[in-house]
C-alpha positions in Angstrom: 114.9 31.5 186.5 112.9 32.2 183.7 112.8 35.7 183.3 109.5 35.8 181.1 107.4 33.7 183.3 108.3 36.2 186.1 107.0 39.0 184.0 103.7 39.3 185.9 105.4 39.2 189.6 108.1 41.4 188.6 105.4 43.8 187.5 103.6 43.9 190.8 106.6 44.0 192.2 107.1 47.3 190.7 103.9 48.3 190.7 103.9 48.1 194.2 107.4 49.9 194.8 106.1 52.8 192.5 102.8 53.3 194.4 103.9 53.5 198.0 106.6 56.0 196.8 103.6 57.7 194.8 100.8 57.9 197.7 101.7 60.6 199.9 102.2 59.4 203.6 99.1 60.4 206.2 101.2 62.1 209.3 99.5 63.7 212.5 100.4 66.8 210.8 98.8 65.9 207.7 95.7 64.2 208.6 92.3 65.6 208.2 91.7 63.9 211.7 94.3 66.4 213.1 91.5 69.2 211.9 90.2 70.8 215.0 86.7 71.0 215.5 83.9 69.7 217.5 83.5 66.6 215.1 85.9 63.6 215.9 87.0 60.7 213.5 84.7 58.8 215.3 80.9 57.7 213.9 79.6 58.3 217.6 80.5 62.3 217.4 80.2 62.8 213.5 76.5 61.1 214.3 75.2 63.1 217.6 75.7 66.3 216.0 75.7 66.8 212.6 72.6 68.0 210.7 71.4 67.6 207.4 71.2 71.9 206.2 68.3 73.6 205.6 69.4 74.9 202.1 69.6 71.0 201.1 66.3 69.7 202.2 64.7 73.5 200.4 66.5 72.7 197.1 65.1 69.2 196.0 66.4 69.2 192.9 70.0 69.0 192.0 72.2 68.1 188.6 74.9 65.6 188.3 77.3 65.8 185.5 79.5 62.7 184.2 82.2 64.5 182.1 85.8 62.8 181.7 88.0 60.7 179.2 85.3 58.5 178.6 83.5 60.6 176.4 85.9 60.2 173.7 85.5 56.5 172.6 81.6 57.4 173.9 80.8 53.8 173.5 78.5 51.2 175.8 78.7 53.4 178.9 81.0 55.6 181.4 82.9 52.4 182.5 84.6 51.8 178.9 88.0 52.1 180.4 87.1 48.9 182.8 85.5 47.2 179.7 88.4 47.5 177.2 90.8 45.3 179.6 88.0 42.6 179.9 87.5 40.6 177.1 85.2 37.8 178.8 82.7 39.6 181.3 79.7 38.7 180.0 78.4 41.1 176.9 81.2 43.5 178.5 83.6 41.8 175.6 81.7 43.7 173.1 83.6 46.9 174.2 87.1 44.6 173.9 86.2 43.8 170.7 85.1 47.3 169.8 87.9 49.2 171.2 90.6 46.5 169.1 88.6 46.7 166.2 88.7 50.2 166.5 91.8 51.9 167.9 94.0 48.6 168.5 95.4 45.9 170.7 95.5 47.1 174.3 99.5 47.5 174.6 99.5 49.5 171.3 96.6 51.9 172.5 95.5 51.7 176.2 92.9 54.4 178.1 95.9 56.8 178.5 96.0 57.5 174.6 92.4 58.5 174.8 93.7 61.8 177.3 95.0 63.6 174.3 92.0 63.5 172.4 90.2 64.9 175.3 90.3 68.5 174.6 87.2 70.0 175.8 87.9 72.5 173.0 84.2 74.0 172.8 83.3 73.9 176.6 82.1 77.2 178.4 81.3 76.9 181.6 79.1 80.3 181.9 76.4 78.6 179.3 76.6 75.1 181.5 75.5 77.1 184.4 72.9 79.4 182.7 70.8 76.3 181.3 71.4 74.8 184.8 69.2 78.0 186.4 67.0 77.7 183.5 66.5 74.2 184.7 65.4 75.2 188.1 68.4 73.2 190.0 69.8 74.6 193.0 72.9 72.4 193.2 75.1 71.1 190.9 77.3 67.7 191.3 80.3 67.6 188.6 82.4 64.4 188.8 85.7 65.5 189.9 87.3 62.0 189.6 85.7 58.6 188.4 87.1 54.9 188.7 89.3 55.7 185.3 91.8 57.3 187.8 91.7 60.8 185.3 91.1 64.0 188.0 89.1 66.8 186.2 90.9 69.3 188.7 93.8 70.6 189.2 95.5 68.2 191.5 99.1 68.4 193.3 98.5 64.8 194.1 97.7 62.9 190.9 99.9 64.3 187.4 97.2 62.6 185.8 94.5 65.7 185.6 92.8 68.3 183.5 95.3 70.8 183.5 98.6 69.3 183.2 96.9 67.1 180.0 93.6 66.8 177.8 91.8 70.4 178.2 94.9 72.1 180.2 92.2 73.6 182.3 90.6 73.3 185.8 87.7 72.4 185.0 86.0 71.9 188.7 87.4 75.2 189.7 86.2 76.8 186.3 83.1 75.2 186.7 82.9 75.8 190.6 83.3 79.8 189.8 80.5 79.8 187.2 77.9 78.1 189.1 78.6 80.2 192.7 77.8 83.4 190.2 74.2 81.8 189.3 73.9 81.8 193.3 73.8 77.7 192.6 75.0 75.6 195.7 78.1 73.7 194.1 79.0 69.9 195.2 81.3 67.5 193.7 81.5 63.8 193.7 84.5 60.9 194.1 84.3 57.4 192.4 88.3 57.6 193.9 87.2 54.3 195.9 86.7 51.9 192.7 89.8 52.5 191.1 91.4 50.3 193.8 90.5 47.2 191.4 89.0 49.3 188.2 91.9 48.0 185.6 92.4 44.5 187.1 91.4 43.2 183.8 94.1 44.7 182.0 96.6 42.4 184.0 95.6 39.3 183.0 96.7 39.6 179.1 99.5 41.9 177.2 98.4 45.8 178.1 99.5 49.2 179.7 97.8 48.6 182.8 101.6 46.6 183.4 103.5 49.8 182.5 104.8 50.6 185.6 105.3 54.1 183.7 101.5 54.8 184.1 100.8 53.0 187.5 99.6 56.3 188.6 96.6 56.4 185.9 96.2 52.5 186.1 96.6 52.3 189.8 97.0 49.0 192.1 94.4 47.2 189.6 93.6 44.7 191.9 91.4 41.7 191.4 90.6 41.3 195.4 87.9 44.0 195.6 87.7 44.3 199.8 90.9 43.6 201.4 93.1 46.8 201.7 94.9 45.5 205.0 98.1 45.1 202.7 100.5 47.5 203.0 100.1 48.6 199.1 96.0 48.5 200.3 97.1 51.1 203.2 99.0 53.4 201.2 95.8 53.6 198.4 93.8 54.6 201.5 96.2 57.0 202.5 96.1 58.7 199.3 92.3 58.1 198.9 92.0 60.4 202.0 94.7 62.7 200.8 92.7 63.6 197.5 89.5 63.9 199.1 91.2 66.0 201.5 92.7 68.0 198.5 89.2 68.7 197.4 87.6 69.8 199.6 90.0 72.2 201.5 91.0 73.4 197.9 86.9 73.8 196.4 85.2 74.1 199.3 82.2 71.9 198.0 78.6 72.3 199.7 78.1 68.4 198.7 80.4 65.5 198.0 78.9 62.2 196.5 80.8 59.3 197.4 80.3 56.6 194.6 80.8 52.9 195.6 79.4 49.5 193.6 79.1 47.0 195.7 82.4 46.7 197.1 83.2 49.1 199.5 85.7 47.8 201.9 85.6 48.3 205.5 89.3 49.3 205.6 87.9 52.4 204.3 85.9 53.0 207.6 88.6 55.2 209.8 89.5 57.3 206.4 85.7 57.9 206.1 85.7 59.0 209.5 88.9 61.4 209.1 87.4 63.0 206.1 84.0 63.4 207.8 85.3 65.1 210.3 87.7 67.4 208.6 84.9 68.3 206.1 82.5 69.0 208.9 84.7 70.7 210.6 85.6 72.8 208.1 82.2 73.6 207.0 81.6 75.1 210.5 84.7 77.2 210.1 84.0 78.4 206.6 79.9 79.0 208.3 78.0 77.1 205.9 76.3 73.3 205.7 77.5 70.4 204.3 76.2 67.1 202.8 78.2 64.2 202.4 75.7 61.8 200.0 76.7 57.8 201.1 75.4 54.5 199.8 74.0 52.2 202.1 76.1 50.3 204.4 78.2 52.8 203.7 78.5 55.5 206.5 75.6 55.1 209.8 72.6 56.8 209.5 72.8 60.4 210.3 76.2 60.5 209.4 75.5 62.2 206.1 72.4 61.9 203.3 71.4 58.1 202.4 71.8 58.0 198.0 69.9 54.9 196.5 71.1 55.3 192.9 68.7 54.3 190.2 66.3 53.6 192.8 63.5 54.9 194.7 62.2 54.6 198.7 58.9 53.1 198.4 57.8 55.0 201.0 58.5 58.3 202.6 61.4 58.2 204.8 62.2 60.4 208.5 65.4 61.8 207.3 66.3 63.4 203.6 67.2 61.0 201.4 68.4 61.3 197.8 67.8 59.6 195.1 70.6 59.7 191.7 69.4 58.9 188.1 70.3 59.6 184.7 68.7 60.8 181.7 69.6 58.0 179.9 69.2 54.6 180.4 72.4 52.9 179.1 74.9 55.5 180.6 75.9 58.3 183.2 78.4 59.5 180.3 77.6 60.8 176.4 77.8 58.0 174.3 76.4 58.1 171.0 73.3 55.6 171.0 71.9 56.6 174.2 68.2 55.6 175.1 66.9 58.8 176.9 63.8 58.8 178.8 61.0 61.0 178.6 60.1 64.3 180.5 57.4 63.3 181.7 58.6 60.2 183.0 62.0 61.8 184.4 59.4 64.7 186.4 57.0 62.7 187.5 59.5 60.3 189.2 61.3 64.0 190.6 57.5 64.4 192.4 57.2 61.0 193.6 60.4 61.2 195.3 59.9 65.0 196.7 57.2 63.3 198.0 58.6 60.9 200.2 61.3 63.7 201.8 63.6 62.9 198.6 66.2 65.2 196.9 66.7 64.6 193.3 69.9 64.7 191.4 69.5 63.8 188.0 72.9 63.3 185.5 73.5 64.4 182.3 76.7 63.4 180.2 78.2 66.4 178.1 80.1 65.3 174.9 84.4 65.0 174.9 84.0 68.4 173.1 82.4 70.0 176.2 78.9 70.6 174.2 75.4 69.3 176.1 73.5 67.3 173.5 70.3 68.5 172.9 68.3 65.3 174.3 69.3 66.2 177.8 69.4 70.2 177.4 65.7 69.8 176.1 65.2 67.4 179.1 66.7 70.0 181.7 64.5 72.9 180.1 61.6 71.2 180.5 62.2 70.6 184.3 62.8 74.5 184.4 59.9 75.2 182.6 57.8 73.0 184.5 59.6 74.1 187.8 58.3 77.8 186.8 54.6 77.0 187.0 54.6 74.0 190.0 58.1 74.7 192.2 55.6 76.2 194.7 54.9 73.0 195.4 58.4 71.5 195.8 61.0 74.0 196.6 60.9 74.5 201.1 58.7 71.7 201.0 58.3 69.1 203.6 56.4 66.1 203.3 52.5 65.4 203.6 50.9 63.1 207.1 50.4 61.3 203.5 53.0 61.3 200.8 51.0 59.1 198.0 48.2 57.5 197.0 47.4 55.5 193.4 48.2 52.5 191.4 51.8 53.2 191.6 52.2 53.5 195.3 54.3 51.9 196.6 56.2 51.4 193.3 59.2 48.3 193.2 62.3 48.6 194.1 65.6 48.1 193.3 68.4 49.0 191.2 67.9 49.6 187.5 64.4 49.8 188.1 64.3 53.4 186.4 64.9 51.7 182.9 61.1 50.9 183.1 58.6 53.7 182.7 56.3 53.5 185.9 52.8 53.9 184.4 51.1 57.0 186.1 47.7 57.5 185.9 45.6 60.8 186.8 44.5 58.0 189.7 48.0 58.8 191.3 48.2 61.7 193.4 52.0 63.1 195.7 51.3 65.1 198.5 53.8 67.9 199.7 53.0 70.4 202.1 54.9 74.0 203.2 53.2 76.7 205.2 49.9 75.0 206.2 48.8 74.5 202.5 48.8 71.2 201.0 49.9 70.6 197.9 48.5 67.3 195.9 50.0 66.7 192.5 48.4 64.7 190.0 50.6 62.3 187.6 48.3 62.1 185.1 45.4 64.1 183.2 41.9 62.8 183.9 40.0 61.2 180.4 36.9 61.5 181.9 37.4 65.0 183.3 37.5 64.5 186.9 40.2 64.0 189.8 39.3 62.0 193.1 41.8 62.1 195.8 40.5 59.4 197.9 42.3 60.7 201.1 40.5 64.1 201.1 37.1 62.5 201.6 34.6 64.0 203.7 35.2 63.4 207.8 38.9 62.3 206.6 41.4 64.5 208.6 44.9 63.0 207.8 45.8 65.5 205.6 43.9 68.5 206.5 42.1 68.9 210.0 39.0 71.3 209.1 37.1 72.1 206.6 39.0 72.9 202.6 38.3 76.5 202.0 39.8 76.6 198.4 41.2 74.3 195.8 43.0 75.9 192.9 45.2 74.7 190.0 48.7 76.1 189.6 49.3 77.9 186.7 45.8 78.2 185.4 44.0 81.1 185.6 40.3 79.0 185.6 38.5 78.8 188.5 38.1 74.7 189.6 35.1 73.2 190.2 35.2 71.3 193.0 33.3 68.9 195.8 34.2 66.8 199.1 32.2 63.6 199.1 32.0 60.5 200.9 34.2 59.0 198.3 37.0 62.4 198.2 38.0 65.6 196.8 36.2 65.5 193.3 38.3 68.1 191.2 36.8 69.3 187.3 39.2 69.2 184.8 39.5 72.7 183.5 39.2 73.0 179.7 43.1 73.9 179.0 46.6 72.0 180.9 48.8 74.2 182.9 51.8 72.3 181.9 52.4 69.4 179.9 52.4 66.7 183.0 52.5 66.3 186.6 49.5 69.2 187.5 49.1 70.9 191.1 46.3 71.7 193.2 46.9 74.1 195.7 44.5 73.4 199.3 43.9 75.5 201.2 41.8 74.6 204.6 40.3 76.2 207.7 41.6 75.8 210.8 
């Protein structure tokens, strides 16, 4: 036999040894679907009962955080450590050739050697969750493990975490601490599911990935993305559900954010199931609600909060729905060429979706040192400031008979679409409503010096049913000059801007 052709199978052979002896086993003892409760594994109970919680559908506005190994090379985007192993995926060779050029071939410097230079040497956790108050966010969504396989927690389960290497801290449970003080709801989310396939490039040409040393970073680095029914495929979904297990019985979370791209498998579906119900369960124990934010296709409706990442609904929706974007539109993680978008554009999507009975949970990625650039710490100041003067309108809201109406309603959908500025006019108008007042936003600043909100015309009674008593502007101490015509609610332009963009009328109507 020729010993060097073998190399590959011998590998996997290895590889495969190592990594059911490295998953821990799921036992009726150990099983979140031994939890007791009134949720079951089973979609059927976890669907009949559970209810999205009031604090969730109040706070509208929530922070993501992509903070991990990646920000050290802080190059192309948060999936570098997928990228470096693939030399001919499309433009993704451009990060091969980078990380060669840079550090070296792949078996002389793999994503490992990147841990030690992750030292998060000037992070402080108290200041991240001041500015995220001063933002006006009332959750906040750290990533406690992407697809790289790194855990930024202390984990019994995986060596390969923040306080055995890189910052020697525990950084969700430092982080967890910090924001609970600024009375914040904290949440936490898992990209666990990816890394099933994540490094399957690094197998097909000389690299670490084949160290059976660090097959518990690298993981089973498989090139089929959907079929787990191997036995190697059942022990990562044992330990899948072991570590999502470990984090919420060990954090407690109010939210976790399962991540998934397009390849979720459905060997996953009785796991999900388990670790519904144990988390559901829990949260009844513990006396407080609990999201579980799912991609479509995912989990059944009603199971948990319906996430359309980079993407919008078109229209409003009957249940909360979320919607996740970044800052940036290149990366989730600091890299050092990012394109950011513009406050205005970033708020007045935040109202649109508010709008249609969306939460919004926008990501910002903090450098390797632990430091917020100032692009995004400008960008979440502005929210807060802007939140000061209009959150009336938004936080404990509920949506309008009407949610929108304008030139950008319905916008397009589909993924990516929030890399192109929607072009908002002072012709576009959100609706919210709390309390019997109606709240109608504006996205734009009229040149001509008059609003008309067509669907407050005279005789119309969709969204209010008698007569408007009062129209005022938030933040602006002016008093509006106003008129309901055939044609609609014809608003003056006072002579100064409450805010910078996305500008309020409070309505107030007769019964």
């Amino acid at each position: 036999m020729n010993l060097k052709n073998k190399r590959p199978f011998l590998s996997r052979l290895c590889l495969g040894i190592l990594l059911m002896s490295l998953y821990p086993p799921v036992t009726a003892e150990t099983s979140s679907a031994a939890t007791t409760g009134r949720f079951q594994p089973d979609w059927n109970s976890i669907t009949s009962q559970y209810q999205v919680p009031e604090w969730y559908r109040d706070a509208k506005f929530g922070i993501f955080i992509h903070w991990g190994v990646y920000a050290v090379p802080a190059y192309h985007d948060e999936w570098y450590p997928r990228w470096m192993y693939l030399g001919d995926a499309k433009n993704r060779g451009l990060v091969f050739d980078h990380h060669v050029a840079t550090y070296g071939p792949q078996d002389k410097f793999g994503y490992k050697d990147f841990i030690p230079m992750f030292k998060a040497e000037k992070w402080n956790p108290q200041a991240w969750a001041q500015l995220f108050k001063d933002s006006g966010a009332q959750y906040i969504v750290p990533v406690a493990e992407h697809h790289d396989g790194f855990s930024m927690y202390d984990s019994a389960i995986n060596p390969w975490n923040s306080v055995q290497m890189g910052p020697k801290r525990d950084i969700l449970g430092e982080l967890a601490k910090a924001i609970r003080a600024q009375g914040l709801h904290f949440g936490l989310s898992s990209h666990r599911a990816e890394h099933w396939w994540f490094y399957s490039g690094g197998r097909q040409f000389p690299s670490d990935v084949q160290d059976p040393r660090y097959a518990s970073l690298y993981g089973p680095a498989q090139t089929d993305r959907k079929n787990l029914s191997t036995p190697e495929g059942q022990a990562f979904l044992k330990d899948w559900l072991a570590r999502s297990d470990e984090l919420v019985d060990k954090y407690q979370p109010e939210l976790v954010y399962f991540d998934v791209v397009g390849s979720w498998s459905p060997d996953f579906q009785p796991y999900l199931e388990q670790f519904a119900a144990h988390y559901y369960n829990q949260a009844d124990a513990l006396g407080h609600g609990v999201v579980i934010n799912y991609k479509s296709g995912i989990m059944p409706p009603k199971a948990g909060v319906l996430d359309f990442e980079r993407d919008v609904s078109d229209q409003a929706r009957p249940d909360c729905w979320q919607t996740d974007t970044s800052v940036g539109r290149k990366s989730w993680s600091y890299i050092k060429d990012e394109d950011f978008k513009s406050p205005k554009q970033l708020i007045n999507e935040f109202v649109d979706v508010v709008s249609k009975n969306g939460n919004y949970l926008l990501n910002i990625g903090p450098r390797a040192d632990g430091t917020i650039p100032d692009e995004p710490r400008n960008i979440l100041l502005g929210f807060g400031a802007w939140l000061k003067i209009n959150g009336e309108a938004i936080y404990g809201s509920r949506p309008a008979a009407i949610a929108a109406e304008g030139p950008t309603h319905p916008q397009p959908k589909g993924p990516g679409r929030d890399s192109v500025d929607a072009p908002y006019t002072s012709a576009d108008f959100r609706f919210t409503q709390k309390s019997g007042v109606l709240y109608a936003i504006a996205l734009g600043w009229p040149d001509r010096g008059t609003w008309t909100i067509h669907a407050l015309a005279q005789g119309n009674r969709a969204l209010v049913q008698g007569e408007i008593r009062s129209v005022d502007l938030l933040g602006s101490k002016e008093k509006l000059e106003w008129k309901r015509t055939s044609a609609g609610l014809i608003i003056t332009a006072p002579t100064a801007k409450p805010c910078s963009y996305a500008y309020t009328f409070r309505i107030i109507s007769r019964s």
